[in-house]
N, C-alpha and C positions, 0 to 999 in steps of 0.2 A: 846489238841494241840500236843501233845507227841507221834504221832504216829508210832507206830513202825514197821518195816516190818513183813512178814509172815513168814521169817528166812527158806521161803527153797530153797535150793543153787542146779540148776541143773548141770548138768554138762555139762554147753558150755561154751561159752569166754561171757566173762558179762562187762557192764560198768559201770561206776559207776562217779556220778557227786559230787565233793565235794564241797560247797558254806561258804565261808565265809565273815563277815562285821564286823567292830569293828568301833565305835564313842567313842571316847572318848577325853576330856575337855584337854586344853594346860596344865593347872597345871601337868600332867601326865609328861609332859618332854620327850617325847618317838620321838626319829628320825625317821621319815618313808624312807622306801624307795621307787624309783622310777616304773616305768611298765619298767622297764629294761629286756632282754635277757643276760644272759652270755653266754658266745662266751667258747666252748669247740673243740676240734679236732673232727669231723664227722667222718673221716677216724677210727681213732680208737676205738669209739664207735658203725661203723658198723662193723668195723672187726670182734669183738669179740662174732661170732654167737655161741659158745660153751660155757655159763657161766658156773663157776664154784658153787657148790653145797650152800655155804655159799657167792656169791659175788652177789650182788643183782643189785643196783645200775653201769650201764656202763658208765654212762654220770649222774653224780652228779647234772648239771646243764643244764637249756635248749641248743638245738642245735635247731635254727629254721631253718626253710627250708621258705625261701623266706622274705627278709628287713620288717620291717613294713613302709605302706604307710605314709609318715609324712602330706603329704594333701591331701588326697582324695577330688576325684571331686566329691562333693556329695551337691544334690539342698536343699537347705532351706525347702519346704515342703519335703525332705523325711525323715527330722531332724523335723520336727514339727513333721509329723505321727507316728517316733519311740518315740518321747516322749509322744504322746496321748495316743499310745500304748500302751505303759509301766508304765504309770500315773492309764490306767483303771485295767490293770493285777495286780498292786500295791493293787488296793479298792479291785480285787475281791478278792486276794489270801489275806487278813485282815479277809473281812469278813468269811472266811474257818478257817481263826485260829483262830480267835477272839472268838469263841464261849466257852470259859471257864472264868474263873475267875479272875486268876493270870495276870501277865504282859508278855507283847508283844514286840518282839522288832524284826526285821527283816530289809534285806535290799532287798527291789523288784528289785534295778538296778543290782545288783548282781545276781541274781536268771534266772532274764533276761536274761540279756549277756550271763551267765553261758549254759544255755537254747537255745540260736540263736545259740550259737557255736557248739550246741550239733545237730541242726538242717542245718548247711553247711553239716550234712555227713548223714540227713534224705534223704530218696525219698517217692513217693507217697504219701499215705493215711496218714503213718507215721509221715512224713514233714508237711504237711498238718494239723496236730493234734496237732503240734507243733508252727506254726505260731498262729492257730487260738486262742489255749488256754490264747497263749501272748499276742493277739491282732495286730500283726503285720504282716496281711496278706497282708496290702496298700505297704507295703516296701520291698514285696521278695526278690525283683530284685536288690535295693538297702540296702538291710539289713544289710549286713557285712562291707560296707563305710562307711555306716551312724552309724555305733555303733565306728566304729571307729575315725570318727569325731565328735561323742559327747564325746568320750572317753579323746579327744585330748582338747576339750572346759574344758571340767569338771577338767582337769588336768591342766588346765592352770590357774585356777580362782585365784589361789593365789594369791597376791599384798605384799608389805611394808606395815604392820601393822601401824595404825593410832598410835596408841602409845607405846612409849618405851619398854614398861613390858609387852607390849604382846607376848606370843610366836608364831612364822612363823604359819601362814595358812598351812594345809595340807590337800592333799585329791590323794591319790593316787589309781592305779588300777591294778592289774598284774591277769593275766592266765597262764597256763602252762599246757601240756599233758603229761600224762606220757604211753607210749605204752610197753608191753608186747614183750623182747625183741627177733629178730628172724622174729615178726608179719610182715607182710607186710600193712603199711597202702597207703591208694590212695595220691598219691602227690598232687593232687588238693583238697584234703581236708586240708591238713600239712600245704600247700602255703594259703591255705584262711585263715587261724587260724594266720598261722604269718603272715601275711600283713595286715590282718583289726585289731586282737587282741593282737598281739604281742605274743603270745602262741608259746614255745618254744618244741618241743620234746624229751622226757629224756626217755631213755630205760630204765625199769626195769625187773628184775627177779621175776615177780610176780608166777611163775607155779614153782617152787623150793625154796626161801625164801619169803613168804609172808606177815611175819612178819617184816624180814627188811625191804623191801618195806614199810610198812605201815609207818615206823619209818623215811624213809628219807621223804615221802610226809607230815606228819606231821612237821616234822622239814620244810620244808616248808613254809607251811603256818604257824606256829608258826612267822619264820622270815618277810614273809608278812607283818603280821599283829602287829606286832610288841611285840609277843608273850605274845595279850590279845586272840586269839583264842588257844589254848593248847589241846593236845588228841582230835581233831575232829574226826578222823578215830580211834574205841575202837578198841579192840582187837577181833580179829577175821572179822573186817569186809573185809578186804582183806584175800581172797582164793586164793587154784591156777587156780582155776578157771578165775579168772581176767584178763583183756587183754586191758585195755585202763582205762585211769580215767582222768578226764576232772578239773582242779581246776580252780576255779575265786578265787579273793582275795580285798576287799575294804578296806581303813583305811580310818580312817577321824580325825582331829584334829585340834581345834580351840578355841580360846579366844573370850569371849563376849565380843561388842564391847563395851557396856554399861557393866561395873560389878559389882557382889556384895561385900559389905563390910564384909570381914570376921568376924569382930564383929556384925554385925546386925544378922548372922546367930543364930537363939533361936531353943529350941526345941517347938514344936507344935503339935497340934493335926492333922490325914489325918484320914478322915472320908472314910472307907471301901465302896466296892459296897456292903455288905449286915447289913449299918450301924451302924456296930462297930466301936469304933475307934483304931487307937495307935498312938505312939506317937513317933517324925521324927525332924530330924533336917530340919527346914524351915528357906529358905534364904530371905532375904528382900530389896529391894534398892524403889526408887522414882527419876522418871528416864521418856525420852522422847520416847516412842516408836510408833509404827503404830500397831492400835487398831480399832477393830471393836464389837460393839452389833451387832452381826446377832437373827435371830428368833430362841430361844429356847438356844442359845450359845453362850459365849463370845472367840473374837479369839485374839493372839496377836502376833506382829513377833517380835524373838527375832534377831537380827544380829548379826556377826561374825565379828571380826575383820581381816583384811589384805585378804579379799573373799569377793565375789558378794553369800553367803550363807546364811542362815539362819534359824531359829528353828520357825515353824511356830503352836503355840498351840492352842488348841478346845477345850474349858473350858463348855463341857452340863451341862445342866440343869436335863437331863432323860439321860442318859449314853448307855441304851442298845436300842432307838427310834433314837439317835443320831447315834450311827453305824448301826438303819438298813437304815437312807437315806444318807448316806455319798456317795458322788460320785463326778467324776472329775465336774463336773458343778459346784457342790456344793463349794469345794475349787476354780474353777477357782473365782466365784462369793463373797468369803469370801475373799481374795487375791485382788480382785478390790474393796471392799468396805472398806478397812485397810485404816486410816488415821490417825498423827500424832496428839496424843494425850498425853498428861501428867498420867501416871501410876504409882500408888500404887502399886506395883507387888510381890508375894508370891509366891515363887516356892519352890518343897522340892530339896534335895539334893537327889543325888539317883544313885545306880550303880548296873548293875544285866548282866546276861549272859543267853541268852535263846538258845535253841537248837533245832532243826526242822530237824524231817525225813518227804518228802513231798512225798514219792511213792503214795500212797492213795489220800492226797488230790489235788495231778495233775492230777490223772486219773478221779477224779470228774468232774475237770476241763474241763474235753474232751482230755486228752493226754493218750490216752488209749493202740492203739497201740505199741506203744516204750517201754513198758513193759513186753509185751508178745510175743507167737510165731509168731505173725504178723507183729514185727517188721522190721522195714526193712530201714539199715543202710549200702546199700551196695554202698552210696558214702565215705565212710568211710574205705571198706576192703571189699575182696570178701567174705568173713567168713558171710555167713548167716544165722546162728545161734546167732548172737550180740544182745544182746539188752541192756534195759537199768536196772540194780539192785538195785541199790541206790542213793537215791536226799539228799544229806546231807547238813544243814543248819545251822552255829551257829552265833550268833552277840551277841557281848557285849556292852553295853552303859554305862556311866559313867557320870551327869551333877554335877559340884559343881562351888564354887565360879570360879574359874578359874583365878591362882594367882592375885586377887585382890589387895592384901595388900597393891600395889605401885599405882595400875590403877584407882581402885575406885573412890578415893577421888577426883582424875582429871577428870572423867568420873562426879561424883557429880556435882561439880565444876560447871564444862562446865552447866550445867544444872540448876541449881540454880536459876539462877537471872530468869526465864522465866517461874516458879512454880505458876499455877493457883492457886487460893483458895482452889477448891473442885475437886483433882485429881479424876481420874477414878481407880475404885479398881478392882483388878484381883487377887484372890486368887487361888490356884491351891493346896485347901488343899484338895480337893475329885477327883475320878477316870479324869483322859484327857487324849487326842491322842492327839502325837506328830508327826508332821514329818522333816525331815532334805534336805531341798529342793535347789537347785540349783537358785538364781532368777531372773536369764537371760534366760535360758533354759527352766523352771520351772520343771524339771526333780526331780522324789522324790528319793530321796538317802537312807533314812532310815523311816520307817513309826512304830510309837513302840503306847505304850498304859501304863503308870504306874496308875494298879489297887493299888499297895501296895510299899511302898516306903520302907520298910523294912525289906522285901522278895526279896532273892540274888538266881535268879536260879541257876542251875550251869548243 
């Protein structure tokens, strides 16, 4: 899953996409911040076409070039087809990592986005290899409205937490560009990025300090994400070569609605994909949730408080038969058949950070062009030489009780008096996929896999 590039650096203007996602549990306490722009002087950030040898950074912060839309006129089916879209690009690019051992954890909406934005400045064949791989060739026309009015749905899901001790809903989303300062980029690509994505322009000195550069776009995304993504860009992966770098950014953060009692958490046994075992702190509650027996797998949703969100899990029987038929059908039909049952539930506690270069496995994908000399980004700059260098990916997850201590026993409570005889039992002490879905949209937000619950990538 660890793919790494082929590390050779020509010598033209290169682009480079950085992806980041972080989930992580309220107990965390981490303030997000908003898809904001800060507002800097343009005047003096273009003025300064001479940087100096050691001054990297002209504009600290975006300067966008054109408001973002706060309601795009955008029809219902072209928001249903970006998220079909994005639903199938989800299973496929799983089943592309999937194929190892270890845990999984990725955000496809991120990757996405990251991806259309990077396609406003494709043409031909290029663009073309870009829509199809993502699945959003239904939406050309309306691609860039329509992400930005899911953008605006997704962002808004938050609510007043059902109960006191939970911490705020959050789910934020920010972009930003950073151009090579001096470059000339096309106004109608700058005006599309700020208007559908909110994607600000920050010159940097990548061709004299590329080191600083890397250290302000990290800082960054650090700030994002509320500084669970850290060192995304290593060192050296910014040259002076470099001329554009594209970031997305997701956080997420939420309180179960239903949660667990800090005391019930025990240690237990999680039975390995290759039958060993070890042994995990396993959390435990009895609690109302919507559950289904499907064929071969049991599923359940877990919800969020103060969000229309939810943790939606796929408990197989045969773990590597189950991801090779997993597909949007499949969840659409696991998701219609979820009813309001009485559960036994066992989940472990578990927190890891996974990291993903996707150069290789996009071009499998069919995104071939945008890699090579056939690139062709000249909605973008008239530099035809651009292409694309690096797909960089990291997400961290984190599920634990999620401060319980006050909530539990009212969440209990509430539940109690309505306790069948013979609950339904859900344990998730062996291998399951998770995902983190949206459930008015049905948009997947993060889609992970914990093989091993005591393995912390990094």
């Amino acid at each position: 899953m660890f793919q790494q590039s082929n590390g050779l650096k020509l010598r033209t203007p290169l682009l480079i996409l950085l992806l980041t996602g972080g989930l992580t549990s309220a107990a965390l306490g981490c303030k997000a911040t908003g898809n904001e722009s800060v507002k800097e002087d343009a005047a003096e950030a273009e003025g300064n076409q001479e940087p100096q040898k050691d001054s990297v950074a002209q504009t600290k912060d975006p300067v966008t070039k054109g408001e973002r839309v706060e309601n795009p006129d955008v029809s219902e089916d072209a928001i249903n087809a970006l998220v079909t879209g994005n639903t199938q690009f989800a299973l496929d690019l799983y089943a592309k990592v999937a194929g190892q051992d270890d845990n999984v954890f990725f955000s496809p909406f991120s990757i996405s986005e990251a991806l259309a934005m990077v396609s406003a400045g494709a043409r031909g064949e290029t663009e073309a290899q870009i829509l199809k791989t993502l699945h959003l060739g239904e939406v050309p026309g309306a691609l860039h409205p329509a992400f930005n009015a899911l953008d605006a749905r997704l962002m808004n899901l938050g609510e007043a937490p059902r109960k006191e001790t939970s911490k705020p809903f959050q789910l934020t989303i920010a972009n930003a560009i950073w151009g090579q300062i001096g470059d000339d980029f096309k106004a109608d690509f700058i005006h599309t990025l700020g208007e559908n994505y909110g994607a600000g322009l920050s010159t940097l000195d990548f061709a004299n300090s590329p080191e600083t550069a890397r250290q302000t776009i990290n800082t960054w995304v650090e700030e994002k994400t509320q500084e669970r993504i850290k060192d995304l860009l290593a060192e050296g992966a910014i040259t002076g070569e470099t001329r554009l770098v594209l970031t997305n950014a997701i956080y997420f953060k939420a309180s179960w609605l239903a949660t667990f009692q800090q005391d019930s958490t025990k240690p237990g046994e999680f039975t390995l994909r290759d039958g060993s075992k070890v042994t995990t702190d396993l959390m435990h509650q009895q609690s109302s949730f919507e559950y289904a027996q499907m064929d071969g797998f049991q599923a359940i949703s877990l919800p969020y408080d103060g969000g229309d969100a939810s943790m939606l899990v796929l408990l197989p029987q045969d773990l590597e038969k189950f991801e090779q038929s997993l597909s949007p059908e499949l969840l659409k039909d696991t998701v219609a058949a979820l009813e309001q049952k009485t559960v036994n539930l066992t989940l472990p506690k578990f927190e890891f950070t996974v990291p993903l270069t996707l150069n290789k496995t996009l071009q499998e994908m069919g995104m071939v062009d945008a890699f090579g000399q056939a690139a062709d980004f000249s909605g973008m700059t008239d530099d035809n030489d651009i292409r694309i260098d690096e797909v960089i990916h990291k997400a961290f997850v984190s599920v634990d009780e999620s401060g319980t201590e006050a909530a539990a026993a009212t969440a209990i409570t509430m539940r109690t008096t309505s306790m069948p005889i013979d609950p339904v039992k859900f344990s998730a002490d062996k291998p399951f996929i998770f995902v983190i879905r949206d459930n008015k949209s049905q948009s997947l937000l993060f889609v992970g896999r914990l093989a091993n619950p005591t393995h912390e990538i990094k």
